[in-house]
C-alpha positions in Angstrom: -11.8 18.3 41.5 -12.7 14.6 42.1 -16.2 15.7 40.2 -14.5 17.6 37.6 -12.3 14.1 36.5 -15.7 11.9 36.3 -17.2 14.6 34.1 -13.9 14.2 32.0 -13.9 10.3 32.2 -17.3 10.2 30.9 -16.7 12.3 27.6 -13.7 10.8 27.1 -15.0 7.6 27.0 -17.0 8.6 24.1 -14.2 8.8 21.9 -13.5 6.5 19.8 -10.8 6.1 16.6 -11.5 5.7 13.2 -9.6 3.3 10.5 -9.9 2.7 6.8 -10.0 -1.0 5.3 -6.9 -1.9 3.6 -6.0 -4.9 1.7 -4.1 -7.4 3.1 -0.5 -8.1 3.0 1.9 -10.0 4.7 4.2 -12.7 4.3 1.8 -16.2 4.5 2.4 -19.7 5.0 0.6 -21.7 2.1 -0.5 -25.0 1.8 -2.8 -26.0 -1.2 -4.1 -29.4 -2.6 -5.1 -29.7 -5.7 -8.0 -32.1 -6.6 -9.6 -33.7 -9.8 -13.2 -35.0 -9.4 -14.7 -32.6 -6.8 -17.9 -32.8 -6.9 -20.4 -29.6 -4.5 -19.9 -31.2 -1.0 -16.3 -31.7 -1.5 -15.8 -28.5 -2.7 -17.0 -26.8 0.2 -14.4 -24.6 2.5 -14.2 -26.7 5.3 -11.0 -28.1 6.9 -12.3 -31.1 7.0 -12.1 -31.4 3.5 -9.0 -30.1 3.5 -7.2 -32.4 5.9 -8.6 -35.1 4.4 -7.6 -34.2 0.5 -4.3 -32.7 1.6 -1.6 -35.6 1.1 -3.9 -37.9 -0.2 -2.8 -40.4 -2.8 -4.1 -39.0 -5.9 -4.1 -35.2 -5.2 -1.1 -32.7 -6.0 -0.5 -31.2 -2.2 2.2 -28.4 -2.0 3.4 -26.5 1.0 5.4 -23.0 -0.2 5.6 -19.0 0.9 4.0 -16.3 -0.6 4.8 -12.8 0.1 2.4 -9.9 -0.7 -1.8 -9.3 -0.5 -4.7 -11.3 -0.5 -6.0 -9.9 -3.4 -6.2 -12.4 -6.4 -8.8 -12.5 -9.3 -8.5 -14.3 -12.8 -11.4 -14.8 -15.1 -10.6 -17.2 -18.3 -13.0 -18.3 -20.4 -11.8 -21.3 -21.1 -10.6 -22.3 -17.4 -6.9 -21.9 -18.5 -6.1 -20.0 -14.9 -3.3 -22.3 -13.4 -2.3 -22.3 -9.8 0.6 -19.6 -10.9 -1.5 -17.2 -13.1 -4.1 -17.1 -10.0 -1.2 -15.7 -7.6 0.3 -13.4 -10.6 -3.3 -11.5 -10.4 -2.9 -10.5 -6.7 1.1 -9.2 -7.9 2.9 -10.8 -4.8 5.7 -13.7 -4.8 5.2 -16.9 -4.6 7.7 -19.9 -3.7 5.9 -22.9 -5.4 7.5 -25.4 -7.4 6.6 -25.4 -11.2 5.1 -28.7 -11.3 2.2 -27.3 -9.0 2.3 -23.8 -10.0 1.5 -25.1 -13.6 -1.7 -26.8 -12.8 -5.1 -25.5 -13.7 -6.9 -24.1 -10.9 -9.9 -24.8 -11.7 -12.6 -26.5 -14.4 -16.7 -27.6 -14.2 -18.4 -29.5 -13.4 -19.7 -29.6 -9.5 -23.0 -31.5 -10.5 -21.2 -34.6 -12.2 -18.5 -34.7 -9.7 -15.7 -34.1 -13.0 -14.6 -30.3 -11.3 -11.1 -29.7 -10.8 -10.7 -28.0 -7.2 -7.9 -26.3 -5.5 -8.0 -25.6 -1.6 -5.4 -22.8 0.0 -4.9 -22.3 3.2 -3.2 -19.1 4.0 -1.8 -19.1 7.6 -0.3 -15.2 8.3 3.5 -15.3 9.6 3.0 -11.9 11.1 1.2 -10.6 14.1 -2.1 -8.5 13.3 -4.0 -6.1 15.6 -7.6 -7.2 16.5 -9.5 -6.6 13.1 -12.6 -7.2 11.5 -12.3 -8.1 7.4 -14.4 -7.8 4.7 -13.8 -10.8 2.0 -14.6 -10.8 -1.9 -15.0 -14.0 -3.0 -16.6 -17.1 -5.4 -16.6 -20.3 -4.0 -15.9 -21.1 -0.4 -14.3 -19.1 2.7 -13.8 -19.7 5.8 -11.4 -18.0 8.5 -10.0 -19.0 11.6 -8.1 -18.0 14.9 -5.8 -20.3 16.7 -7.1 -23.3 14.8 -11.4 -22.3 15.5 -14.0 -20.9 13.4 -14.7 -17.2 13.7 -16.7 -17.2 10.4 -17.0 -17.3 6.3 -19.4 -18.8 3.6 -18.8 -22.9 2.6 -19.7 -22.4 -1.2 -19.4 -23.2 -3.4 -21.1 -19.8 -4.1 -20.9 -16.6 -7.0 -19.0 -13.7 -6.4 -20.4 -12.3 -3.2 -18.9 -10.5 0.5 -18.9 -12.1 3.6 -17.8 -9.8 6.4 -16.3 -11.6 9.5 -15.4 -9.9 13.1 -14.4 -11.0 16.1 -10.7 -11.7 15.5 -8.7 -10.7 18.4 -5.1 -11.0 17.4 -3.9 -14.5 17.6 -2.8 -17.1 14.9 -5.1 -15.9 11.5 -6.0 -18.5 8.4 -7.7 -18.1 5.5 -9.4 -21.2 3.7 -10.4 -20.5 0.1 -11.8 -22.9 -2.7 -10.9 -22.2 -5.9 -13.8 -24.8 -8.0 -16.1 -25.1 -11.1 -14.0 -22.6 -13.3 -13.5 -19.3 -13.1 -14.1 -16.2 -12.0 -11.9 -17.0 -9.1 -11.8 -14.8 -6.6 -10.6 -13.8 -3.5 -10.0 -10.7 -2.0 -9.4 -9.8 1.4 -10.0 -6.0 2.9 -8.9 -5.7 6.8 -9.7 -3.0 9.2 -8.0 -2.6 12.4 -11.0 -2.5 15.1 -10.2 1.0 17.0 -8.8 1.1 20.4 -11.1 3.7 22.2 -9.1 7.1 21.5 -10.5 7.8 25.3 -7.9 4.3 27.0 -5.3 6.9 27.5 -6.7 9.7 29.2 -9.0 6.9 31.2 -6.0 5.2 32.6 -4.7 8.7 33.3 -7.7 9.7 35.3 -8.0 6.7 37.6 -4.7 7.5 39.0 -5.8 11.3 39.3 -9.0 9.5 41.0 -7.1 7.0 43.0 -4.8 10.1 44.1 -7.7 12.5 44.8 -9.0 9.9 47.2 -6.2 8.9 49.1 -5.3 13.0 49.3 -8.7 13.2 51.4 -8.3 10.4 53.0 -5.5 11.1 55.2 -7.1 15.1 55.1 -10.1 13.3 57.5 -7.6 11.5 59.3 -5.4 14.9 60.0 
């Protein structure tokens, strides 16, 4: 029997779950700060940028909810996407307050130092599984858990992916960088990483092991 349970472990253990991406959603924790006369190094998605333009005397900085996915893309010619059309593209609810919502995301030019930037930071209010994501995005991304790295692209960049794993379930943030006009995107896919289908039936057979073996244990001893 003991023999028959290994064989049983081992092909179990084989088995493992399978989960589609999906966007998104949740209810998030925004700040943003909104910047005129970025220029490419202080436009990059890092959070050193961002705590040190967020607050600052000359930036708009807004704290506010939004409820819905991480799925946002706007693409004016003329760089008329404000803070409030960005968010309408990604068909969620936001809580900021008009003065901010109203201001243009985003406008050229990098290379003079004359862009208008916006940073968000998107900190997720709810808990979330251990995951891996896939991100669509211009411009800079990073993402963090409990307040370190775990991956992303600075920018400021085209539309490109940047995949990120390793996230085991604790606090999650998004940094995006919203700079040098549109396109602006951002678009965040998540897939739950699988929990071995075999955890289950492996828990189940180390007590059937730990059982077998004490069972002949006190057979010698008898």
């Amino acid at each position: 029997m003991l023999k028959q349970i290994k064989v049983a472990l081992t092909a179990t253990i084989l088995l493992t779950g399978t989960a589609a991406a999906a966007p998104l959603s949740g209810l998030f924790d925004v700040q943003a700060v909104n910047v005129i006369g970025s220029n490419y190094t202080g436009s990059q998605a890092s959070i050193t940028n961002f705590t040190a333009l967020f607050g600052a005397d000359g930036n708009a900085s807004a704290s506010f909810a939004y409820l819905g996915a991480l799925d946002f893309q706007t693409n004016t010619p003329d760089n008329s996407t404000t803070v409030a059309s960005w968010f309408q593209s990604g068909g969620g609810e936001m809580s900021a307050d008009t003065e901010f919502s109203a201001r243009q995301l985003s406008s050229p030019d990098i290379t003079t130092g004359t862009a208008t930037t916006t940073f968000f930071l998107f900190t997720l209010l709810q808990t979330l599984e251990a995951s891996e994501f896939s991100v669509r995005h211009d411009d800079g991304m990073t993402v963090y858990e409990n307040g370190s790295l775990i991956g992303g692209f600075l920018g400021p960049n085209d539309v490109r992916t940047t995949n990120i794993d390793g996230y085991a379930g604790g606090v999650l943030q998004f940094l995006y960088v919203a700079t040098n006009g549109d396109p602006s995107v951002f678009k965040v896919d998540v897939t739950a990483v699988p929990v071995p289908a075999a955890l289950p039936l492996l828990a189940t057979g180390l007590g059937l092991v730990g059982y077998v073996a004490r069972r002949r244990r006190r057979a010698l001893r008898n």
